[in-house]
N, C-alpha and C positions, 0 to 999 in steps of 0.2 A: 174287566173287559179283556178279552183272548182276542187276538188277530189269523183270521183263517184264511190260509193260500191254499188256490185252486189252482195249477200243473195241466198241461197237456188234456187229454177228454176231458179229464174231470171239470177243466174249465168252459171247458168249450158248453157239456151237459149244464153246465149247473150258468153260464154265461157272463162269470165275475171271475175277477183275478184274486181279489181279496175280498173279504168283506169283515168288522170288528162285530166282535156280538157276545150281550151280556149274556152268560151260559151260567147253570148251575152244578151242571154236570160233572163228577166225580173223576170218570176215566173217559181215553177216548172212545167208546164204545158208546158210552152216555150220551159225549157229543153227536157222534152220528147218528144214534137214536131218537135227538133233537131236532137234529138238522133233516133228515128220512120223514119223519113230520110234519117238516113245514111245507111242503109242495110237490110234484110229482119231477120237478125237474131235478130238487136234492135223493129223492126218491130211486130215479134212475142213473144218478153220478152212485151213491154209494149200495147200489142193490148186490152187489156180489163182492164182498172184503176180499177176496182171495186176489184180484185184477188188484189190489192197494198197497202202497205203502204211507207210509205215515211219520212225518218227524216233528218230536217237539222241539221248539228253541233251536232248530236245526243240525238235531241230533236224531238221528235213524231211532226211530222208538216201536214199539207194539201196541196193540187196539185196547188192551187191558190195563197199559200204562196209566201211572195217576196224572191229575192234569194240578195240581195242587203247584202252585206259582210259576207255573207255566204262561208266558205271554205270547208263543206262536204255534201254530201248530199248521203243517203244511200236511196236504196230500196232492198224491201223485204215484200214475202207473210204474211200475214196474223197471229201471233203466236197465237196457240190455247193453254192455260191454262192444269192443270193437277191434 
């Protein structure tokens, strides 16, 4: 079981803050490939990776990272500085 935060649009698109879900998926890629799948409204949060960041455990990670004992994985635009 992984727990998935949804951030700013991505939440608002996809219209959950979190949601736990039993995944088989190897990397984050996987996931999204999973999650792109299940509805048109996952579909439209992650249709363009490049608008994303992504952190496991709450560590800034990459889309090709392994998710192997990983128990969070958050996504979220882009934060711009100030």
């Amino acid at each position: 079981m992984i727990d998935v935060l949804y951030f700013a649009w991505v939440r608002e698109r996809i219209g959950l803050p979190r949601e736990q879900l039993e995944t088989q998926a190897a990397t984050v890629n996987d996931l999204v490939a999973e999650l792109r799948a299940r509805e048109p409204r996952y579909e439209a949060a992650f249709g363009d990776l490049s608008a994303l960041r992504v952190a496991l455990d709450q560590d800034l990670s990459d889309f090709d990272a392994s998710l192997e004992g990983v128990r969070e994985v958050a996504f979220f635009p882009p934060m711009t500085g100030g």
